[in-house]
N, C-alpha and C positions, 0 to 999 in steps of 0.2 A: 238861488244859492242860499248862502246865509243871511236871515235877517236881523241882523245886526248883533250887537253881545252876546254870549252866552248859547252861541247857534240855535238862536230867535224863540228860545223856552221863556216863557213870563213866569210872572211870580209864583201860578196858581201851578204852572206844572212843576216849578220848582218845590214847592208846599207840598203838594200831593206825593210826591218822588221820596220827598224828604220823609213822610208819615207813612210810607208803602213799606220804605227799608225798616225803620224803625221799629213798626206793628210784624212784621218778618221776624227781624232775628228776637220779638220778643214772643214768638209763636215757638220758634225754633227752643230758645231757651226752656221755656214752660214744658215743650215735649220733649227733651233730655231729662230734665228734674224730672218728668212722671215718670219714664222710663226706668231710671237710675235713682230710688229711692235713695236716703243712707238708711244706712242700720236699724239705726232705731227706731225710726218709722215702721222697717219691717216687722220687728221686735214687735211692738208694741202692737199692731194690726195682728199677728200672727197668735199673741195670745188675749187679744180682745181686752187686753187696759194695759198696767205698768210693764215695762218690761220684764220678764223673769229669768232668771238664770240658768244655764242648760240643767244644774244640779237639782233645783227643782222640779223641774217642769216634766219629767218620767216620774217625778214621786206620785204628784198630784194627779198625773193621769193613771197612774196602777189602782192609788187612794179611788180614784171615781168609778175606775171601772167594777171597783168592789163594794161597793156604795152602790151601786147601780144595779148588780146583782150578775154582770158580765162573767165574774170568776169568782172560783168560793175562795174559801180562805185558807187551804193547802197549797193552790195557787199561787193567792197572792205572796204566802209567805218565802215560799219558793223565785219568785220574781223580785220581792224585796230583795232578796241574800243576795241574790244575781247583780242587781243594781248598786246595792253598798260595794260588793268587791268589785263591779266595775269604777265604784268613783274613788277607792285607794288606790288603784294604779297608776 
């Protein structure tokens, strides 16, 4: 039957039981947070330091890809125009 108190568990299975659940949901916790960045983590990973703002971040890549030799410069100015009237609307 039961060996006495605690249906006959000692200290040590009480400790270990106690450290099993604990290291658990602190497993659990850790793979949510990686899961489910917030924002600015992403942010910041996504353009490789501070974060940038949507309003830049097509300038500077039009700006490289022209810099880099990707599109000439009838292009690029044609992409620019495209880009400022999309950001007054």
């Amino acid at each position: 039957m039961m060996n006495g108190w605690n249906g006959g568990m000692t200290w040590e299975g009480w400790l270990f039981m106690s450290l099993f659940w604990v290291v658990l949901l602190m497993v659990i916790v850790w793979a949510v947070a990686r899961l489910f960045p917030n924002r600015d983590e992403r942010q910041v990973a996504a353009a490789g330091g501070p974060a940038l703002t949507t309003a830049e971040q097509p300038r500077e890549i039009l700006d490289r890809r022209l810099a880099s030799g990707e599109i000439d410069v009838d292009t690029y100015e044609k992409l620019r125009k495209t880009l400022s009237a999309g950001e007054q609307r």
